[in-house]
N, C-alpha and C positions, 0 to 999 in steps of 0.2 A: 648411514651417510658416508660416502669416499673422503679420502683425506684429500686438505687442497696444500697442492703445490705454487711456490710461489717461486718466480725467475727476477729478480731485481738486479737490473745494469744501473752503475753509479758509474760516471765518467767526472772526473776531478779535471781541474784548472790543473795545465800544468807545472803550473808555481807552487801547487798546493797536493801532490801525491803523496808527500810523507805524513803531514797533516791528517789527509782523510785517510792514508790507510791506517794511521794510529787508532783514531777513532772507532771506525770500523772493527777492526780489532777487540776494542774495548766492549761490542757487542756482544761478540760472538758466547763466551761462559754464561754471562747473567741470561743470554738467551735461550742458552742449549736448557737451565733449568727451569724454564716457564712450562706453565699447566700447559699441554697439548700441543708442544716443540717435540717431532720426530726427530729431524735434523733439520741444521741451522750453519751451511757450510759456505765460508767465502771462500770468493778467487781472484790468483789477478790474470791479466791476460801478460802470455808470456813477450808479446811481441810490442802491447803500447803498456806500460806498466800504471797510466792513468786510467785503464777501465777495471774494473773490480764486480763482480758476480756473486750474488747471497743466491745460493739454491737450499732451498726450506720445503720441508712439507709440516704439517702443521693436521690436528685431530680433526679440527672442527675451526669452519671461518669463523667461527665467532669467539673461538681460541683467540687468533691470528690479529682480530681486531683488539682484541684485551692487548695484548704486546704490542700494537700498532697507536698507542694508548699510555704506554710503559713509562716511566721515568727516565730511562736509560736512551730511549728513543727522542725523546723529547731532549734529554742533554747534548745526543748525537747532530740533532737538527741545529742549536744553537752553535754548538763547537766550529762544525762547518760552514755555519752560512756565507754563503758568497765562496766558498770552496770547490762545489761542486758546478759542473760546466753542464750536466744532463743528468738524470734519472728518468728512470722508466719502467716501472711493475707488472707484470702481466699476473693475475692468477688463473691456474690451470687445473686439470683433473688428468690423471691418469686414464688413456683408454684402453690399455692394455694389462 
């Protein structure tokens, strides 16, 4: 089975970018050590500092669901609520 990549855009309320990039933040180590995290790397965009970029690939979807599952995911959701202006996940496969 190919490993699945995953592109997640989070776009934060303006009022609320330091907010959600702490949080955010807060993901990234407890993630990088989960069963079947290749990498687990945010961004932010240089030019609107409200949009932020997780690029992950990940062993197996059914890894990917176990984290999508996580405690730490689940405290992320709460921390931000109403923080965040847009989210949007695609998952992907390498064709190359």
């Amino acid at each position: 089975m190919s490993t699945l990549t995953i592109v997640a855009n989070i776009k934060a309320n303006p009022d609320k970018i330091d907010l959600v990039k702490t949080e955010l933040l807060k993901l990234v180590e407890v993630t990088r050590a989960e069963e079947g995290c290749i990498n687990y790397d945010l961004h932010q965009d240089n030019e609107n500092p409200a949009h932020f970029v997780f690029y992950e690939n990940w062993a197996s979807r059914e890894l990917w669901q176990t984290h999508m599952n996580a405690p730490h995911l689940s405290a992320y959701m709460a921390a931000t609520d109403g923080a965040v202006e847009a989210f949007t996940l695609n998952e992907m496969t390498s064709i190359r």
